[in-house]
Backbone as JSON, one array per atom type, in Angstrom:
{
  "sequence": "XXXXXXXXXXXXXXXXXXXXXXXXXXXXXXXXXXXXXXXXXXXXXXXXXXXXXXXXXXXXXXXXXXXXXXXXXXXXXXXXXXXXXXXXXXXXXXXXXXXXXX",
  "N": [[0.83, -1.2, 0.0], [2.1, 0.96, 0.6], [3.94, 1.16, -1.15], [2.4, 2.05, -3.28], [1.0, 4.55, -3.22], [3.6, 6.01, -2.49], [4.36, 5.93, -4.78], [2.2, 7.15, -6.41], [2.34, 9.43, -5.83], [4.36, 10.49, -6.37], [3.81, 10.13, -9.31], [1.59, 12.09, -10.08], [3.35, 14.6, -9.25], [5.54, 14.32, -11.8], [3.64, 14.6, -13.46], [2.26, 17.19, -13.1], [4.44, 18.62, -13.57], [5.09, 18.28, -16.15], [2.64, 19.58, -17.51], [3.12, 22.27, -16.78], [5.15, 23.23, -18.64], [7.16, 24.88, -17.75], [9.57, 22.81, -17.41], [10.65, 22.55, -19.68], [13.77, 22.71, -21.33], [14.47, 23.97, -24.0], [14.05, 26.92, -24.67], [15.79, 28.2, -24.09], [18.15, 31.17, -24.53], [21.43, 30.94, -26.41], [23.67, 32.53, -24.69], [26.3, 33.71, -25.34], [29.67, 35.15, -25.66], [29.51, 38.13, -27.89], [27.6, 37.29, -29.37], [25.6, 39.49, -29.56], [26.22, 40.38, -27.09], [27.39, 43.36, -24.79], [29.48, 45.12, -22.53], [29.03, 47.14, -19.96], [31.0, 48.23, -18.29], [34.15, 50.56, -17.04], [36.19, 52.67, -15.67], [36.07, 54.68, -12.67], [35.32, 57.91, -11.85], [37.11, 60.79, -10.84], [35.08, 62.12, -8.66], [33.11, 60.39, -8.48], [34.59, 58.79, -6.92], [34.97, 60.37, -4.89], [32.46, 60.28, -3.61], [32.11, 57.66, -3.36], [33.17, 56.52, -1.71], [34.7, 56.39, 1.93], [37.05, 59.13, 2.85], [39.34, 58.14, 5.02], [41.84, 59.96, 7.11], [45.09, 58.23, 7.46], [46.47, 57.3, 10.24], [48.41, 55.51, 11.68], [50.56, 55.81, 13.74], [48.93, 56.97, 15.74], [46.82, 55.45, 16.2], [47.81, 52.73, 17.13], [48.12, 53.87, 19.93], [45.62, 54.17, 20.74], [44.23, 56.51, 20.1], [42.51, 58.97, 18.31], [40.96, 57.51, 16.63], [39.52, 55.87, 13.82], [35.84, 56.34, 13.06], [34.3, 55.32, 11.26], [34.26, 51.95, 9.51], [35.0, 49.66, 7.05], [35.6, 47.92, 4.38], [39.17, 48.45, 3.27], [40.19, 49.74, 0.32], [42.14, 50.81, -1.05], [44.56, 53.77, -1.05], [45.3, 56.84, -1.19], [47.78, 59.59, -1.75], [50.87, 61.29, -0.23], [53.59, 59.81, 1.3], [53.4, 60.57, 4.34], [51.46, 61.56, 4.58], [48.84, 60.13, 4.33], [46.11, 58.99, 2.83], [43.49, 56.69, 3.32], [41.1, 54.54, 1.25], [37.66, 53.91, 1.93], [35.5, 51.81, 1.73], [32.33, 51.65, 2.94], [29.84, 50.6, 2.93], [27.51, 48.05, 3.05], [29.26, 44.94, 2.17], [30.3, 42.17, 1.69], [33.39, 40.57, 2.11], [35.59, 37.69, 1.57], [38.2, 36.05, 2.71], [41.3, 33.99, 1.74], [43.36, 31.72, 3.13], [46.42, 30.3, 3.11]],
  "CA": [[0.0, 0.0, 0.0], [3.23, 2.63, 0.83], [4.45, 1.25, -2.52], [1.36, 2.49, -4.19], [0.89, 6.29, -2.69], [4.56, 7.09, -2.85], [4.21, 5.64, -6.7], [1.15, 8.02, -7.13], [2.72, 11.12, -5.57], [5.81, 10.65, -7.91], [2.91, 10.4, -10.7], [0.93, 13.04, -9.6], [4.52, 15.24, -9.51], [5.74, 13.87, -12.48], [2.58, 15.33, -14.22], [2.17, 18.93, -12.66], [5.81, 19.04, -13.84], [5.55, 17.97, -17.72], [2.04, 20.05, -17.87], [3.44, 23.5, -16.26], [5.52, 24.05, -19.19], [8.5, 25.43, -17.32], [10.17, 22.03, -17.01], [11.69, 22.55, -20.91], [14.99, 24.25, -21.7], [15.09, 24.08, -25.38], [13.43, 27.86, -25.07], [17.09, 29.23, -23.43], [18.94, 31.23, -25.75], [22.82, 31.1, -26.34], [24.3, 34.04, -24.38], [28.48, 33.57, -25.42], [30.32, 36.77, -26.21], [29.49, 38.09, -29.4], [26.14, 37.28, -29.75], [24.95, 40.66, -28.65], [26.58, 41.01, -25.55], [28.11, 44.28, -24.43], [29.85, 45.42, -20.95], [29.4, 48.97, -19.71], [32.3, 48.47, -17.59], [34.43, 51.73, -17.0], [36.85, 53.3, -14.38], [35.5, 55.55, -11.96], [36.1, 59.33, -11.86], [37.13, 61.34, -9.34], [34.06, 62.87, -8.66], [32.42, 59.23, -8.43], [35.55, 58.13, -5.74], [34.7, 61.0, -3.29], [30.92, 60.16, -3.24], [31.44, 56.35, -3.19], [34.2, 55.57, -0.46], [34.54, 57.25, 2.94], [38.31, 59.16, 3.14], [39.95, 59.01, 6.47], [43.36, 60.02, 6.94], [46.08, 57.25, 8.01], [47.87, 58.19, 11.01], [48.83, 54.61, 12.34], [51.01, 56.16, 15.14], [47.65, 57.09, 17.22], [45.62, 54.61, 16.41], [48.23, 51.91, 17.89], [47.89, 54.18, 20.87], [44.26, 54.21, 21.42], [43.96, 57.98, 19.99], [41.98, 59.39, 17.14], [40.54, 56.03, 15.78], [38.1, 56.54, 12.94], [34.5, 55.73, 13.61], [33.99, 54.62, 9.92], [34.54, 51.07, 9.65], [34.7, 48.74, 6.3], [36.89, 47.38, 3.84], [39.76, 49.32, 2.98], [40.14, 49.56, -1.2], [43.61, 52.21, -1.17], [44.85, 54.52, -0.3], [45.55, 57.73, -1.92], [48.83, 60.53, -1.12], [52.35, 60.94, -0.11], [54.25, 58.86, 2.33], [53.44, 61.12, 5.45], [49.62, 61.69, 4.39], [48.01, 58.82, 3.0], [44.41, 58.9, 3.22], [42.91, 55.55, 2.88], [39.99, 54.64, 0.77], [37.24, 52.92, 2.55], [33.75, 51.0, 1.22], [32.08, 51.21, 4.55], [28.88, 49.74, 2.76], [27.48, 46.36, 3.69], [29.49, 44.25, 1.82], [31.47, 41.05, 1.84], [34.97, 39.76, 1.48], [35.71, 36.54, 1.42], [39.76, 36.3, 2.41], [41.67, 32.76, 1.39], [44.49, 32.11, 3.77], [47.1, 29.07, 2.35]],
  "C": [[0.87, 1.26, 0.0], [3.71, 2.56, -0.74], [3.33, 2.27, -3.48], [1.04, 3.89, -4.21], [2.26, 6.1, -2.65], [4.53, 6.88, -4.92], [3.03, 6.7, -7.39], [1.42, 9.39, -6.95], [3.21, 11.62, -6.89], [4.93, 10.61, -9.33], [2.43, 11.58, -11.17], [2.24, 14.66, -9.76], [5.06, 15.64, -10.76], [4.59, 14.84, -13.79], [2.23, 16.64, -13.9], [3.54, 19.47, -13.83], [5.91, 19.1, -15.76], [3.97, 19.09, -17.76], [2.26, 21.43, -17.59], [4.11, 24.54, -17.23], [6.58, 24.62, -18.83], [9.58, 23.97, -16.98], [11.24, 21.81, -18.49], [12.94, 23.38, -20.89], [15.2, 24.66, -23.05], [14.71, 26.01, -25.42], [15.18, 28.64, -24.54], [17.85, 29.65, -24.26], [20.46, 31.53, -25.17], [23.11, 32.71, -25.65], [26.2, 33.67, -24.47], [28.25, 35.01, -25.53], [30.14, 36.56, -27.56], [28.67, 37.98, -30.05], [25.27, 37.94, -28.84], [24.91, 41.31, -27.88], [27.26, 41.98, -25.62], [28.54, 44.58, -23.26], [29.64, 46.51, -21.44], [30.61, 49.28, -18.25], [33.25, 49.82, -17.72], [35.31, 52.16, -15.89], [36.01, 54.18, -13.84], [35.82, 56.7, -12.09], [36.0, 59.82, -10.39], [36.44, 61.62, -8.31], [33.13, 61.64, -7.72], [33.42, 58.37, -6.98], [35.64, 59.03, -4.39], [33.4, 60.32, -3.12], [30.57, 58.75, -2.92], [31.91, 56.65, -1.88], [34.0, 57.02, 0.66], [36.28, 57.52, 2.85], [38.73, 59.74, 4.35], [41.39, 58.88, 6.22], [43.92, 58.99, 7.99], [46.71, 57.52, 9.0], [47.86, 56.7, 12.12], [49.69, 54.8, 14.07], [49.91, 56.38, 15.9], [46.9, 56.36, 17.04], [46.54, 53.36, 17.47], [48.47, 52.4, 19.39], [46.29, 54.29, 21.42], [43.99, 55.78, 20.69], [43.35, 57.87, 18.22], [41.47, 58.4, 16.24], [39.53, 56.31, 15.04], [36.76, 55.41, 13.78], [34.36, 55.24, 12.43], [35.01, 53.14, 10.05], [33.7, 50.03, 8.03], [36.06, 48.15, 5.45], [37.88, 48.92, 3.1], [40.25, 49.31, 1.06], [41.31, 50.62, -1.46], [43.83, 52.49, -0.82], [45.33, 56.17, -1.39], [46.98, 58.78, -0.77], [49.9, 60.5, -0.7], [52.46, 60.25, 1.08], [53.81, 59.45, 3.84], [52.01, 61.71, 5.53], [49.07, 61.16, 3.49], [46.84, 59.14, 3.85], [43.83, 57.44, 2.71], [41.17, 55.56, 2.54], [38.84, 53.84, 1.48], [35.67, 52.72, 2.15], [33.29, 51.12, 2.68], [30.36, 50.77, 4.37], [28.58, 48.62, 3.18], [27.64, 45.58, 2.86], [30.51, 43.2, 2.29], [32.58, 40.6, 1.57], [35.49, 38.4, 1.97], [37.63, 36.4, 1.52], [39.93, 34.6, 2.65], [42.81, 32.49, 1.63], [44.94, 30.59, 3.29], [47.93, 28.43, 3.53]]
}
Protein backbone atom coordinates (compact mmCIF):
# COMPACT_ATOMS: atom_id res chain seq x y z
CA UNK A 1 0.00 0.00 0.00
CA UNK A 2 3.23 2.63 0.83
CA UNK A 3 4.45 1.25 -2.52
CA UNK A 4 1.36 2.49 -4.19
CA UNK A 5 0.89 6.29 -2.69
CA UNK A 6 4.56 7.09 -2.85
CA UNK A 7 4.21 5.64 -6.70
CA UNK A 8 1.15 8.02 -7.13
CA UNK A 9 2.72 11.12 -5.57
CA UNK A 10 5.81 10.65 -7.91
CA UNK A 11 2.91 10.40 -10.70
CA UNK A 12 0.93 13.04 -9.60
CA UNK A 13 4.52 15.24 -9.51
CA UNK A 14 5.74 13.87 -12.48
CA UNK A 15 2.58 15.33 -14.22
CA UNK A 16 2.17 18.93 -12.66
CA UNK A 17 5.81 19.04 -13.84
CA UNK A 18 5.55 17.97 -17.72
CA UNK A 19 2.04 20.05 -17.87
CA UNK A 20 3.44 23.50 -16.26
CA UNK A 21 5.52 24.05 -19.19
CA UNK A 22 8.50 25.43 -17.32
CA UNK A 23 10.17 22.03 -17.01
CA UNK A 24 11.69 22.55 -20.91
CA UNK A 25 14.99 24.25 -21.70
CA UNK A 26 15.09 24.08 -25.38
CA UNK A 27 13.43 27.86 -25.07
CA UNK A 28 17.09 29.23 -23.43
CA UNK A 29 18.94 31.23 -25.75
CA UNK A 30 22.82 31.10 -26.34
CA UNK A 31 24.30 34.04 -24.38
CA UNK A 32 28.48 33.57 -25.42
CA UNK A 33 30.32 36.77 -26.21
CA UNK A 34 29.49 38.09 -29.40
CA UNK A 35 26.14 37.28 -29.75
CA UNK A 36 24.95 40.66 -28.65
CA UNK A 37 26.58 41.01 -25.55
CA UNK A 38 28.11 44.28 -24.43
CA UNK A 39 29.85 45.42 -20.95
CA UNK A 40 29.40 48.97 -19.71
CA UNK A 41 32.30 48.47 -17.59
CA UNK A 42 34.43 51.73 -17.00
CA UNK A 43 36.85 53.30 -14.38
CA UNK A 44 35.50 55.55 -11.96
CA UNK A 45 36.10 59.33 -11.86
CA UNK A 46 37.13 61.34 -9.34
CA UNK A 47 34.06 62.87 -8.66
CA UNK A 48 32.42 59.23 -8.43
CA UNK A 49 35.55 58.13 -5.74
CA UNK A 50 34.70 61.00 -3.29
CA UNK A 51 30.92 60.16 -3.24
CA UNK A 52 31.44 56.35 -3.19
CA UNK A 53 34.20 55.57 -0.46
CA UNK A 54 34.54 57.25 2.94
CA UNK A 55 38.31 59.16 3.14
CA UNK A 56 39.95 59.01 6.47
CA UNK A 57 43.36 60.02 6.94
CA UNK A 58 46.08 57.25 8.01
CA UNK A 59 47.87 58.19 11.01
CA UNK A 60 48.83 54.61 12.34
CA UNK A 61 51.01 56.16 15.14
CA UNK A 62 47.65 57.09 17.22
CA UNK A 63 45.62 54.61 16.41
CA UNK A 64 48.23 51.91 17.89
CA UNK A 65 47.89 54.18 20.87
CA UNK A 66 44.26 54.21 21.42
CA UNK A 67 43.96 57.98 19.99
CA UNK A 68 41.98 59.39 17.14
CA UNK A 69 40.54 56.03 15.78
CA UNK A 70 38.10 56.54 12.94
CA UNK A 71 34.50 55.73 13.61
CA UNK A 72 33.99 54.62 9.92
CA UNK A 73 34.54 51.07 9.65
CA UNK A 74 34.70 48.74 6.30
CA UNK A 75 36.89 47.38 3.84
CA UNK A 76 39.76 49.32 2.98
CA UNK A 77 40.14 49.56 -1.20
CA UNK A 78 43.61 52.21 -1.17
CA UNK A 79 44.85 54.52 -0.30
CA UNK A 80 45.55 57.73 -1.92
CA UNK A 81 48.83 60.53 -1.12
CA UNK A 82 52.35 60.94 -0.11
CA UNK A 83 54.25 58.86 2.33
CA UNK A 84 53.44 61.12 5.45
CA UNK A 85 49.62 61.69 4.39
CA UNK A 86 48.01 58.82 3.00
CA UNK A 87 44.41 58.90 3.22
CA UNK A 88 42.91 55.55 2.88
CA UNK A 89 39.99 54.64 0.77
CA UNK A 90 37.24 52.92 2.55
CA UNK A 91 33.75 51.00 1.22
CA UNK A 92 32.08 51.21 4.55
CA UNK A 93 28.88 49.74 2.76
CA UNK A 94 27.48 46.36 3.69
CA UNK A 95 29.49 44.25 1.82
CA UNK A 96 31.47 41.05 1.84
CA UNK A 97 34.97 39.76 1.48
CA UNK A 98 35.71 36.54 1.42
CA UNK A 99 39.76 36.30 2.41
CA UNK A 100 41.67 32.76 1.39
CA UNK A 101 44.49 32.11 3.77
CA UNK A 102 47.10 29.07 2.35
Amino acid sequence: MLILLAGGMLLLIAAATHFSGSGNLDNIKSKTVGDGQHGTARWANKKEIQQTYRHIPFHVSEWRSGKNLPKAQGLVLGGVGKKNAVTALVDTDDIHCVRFVS
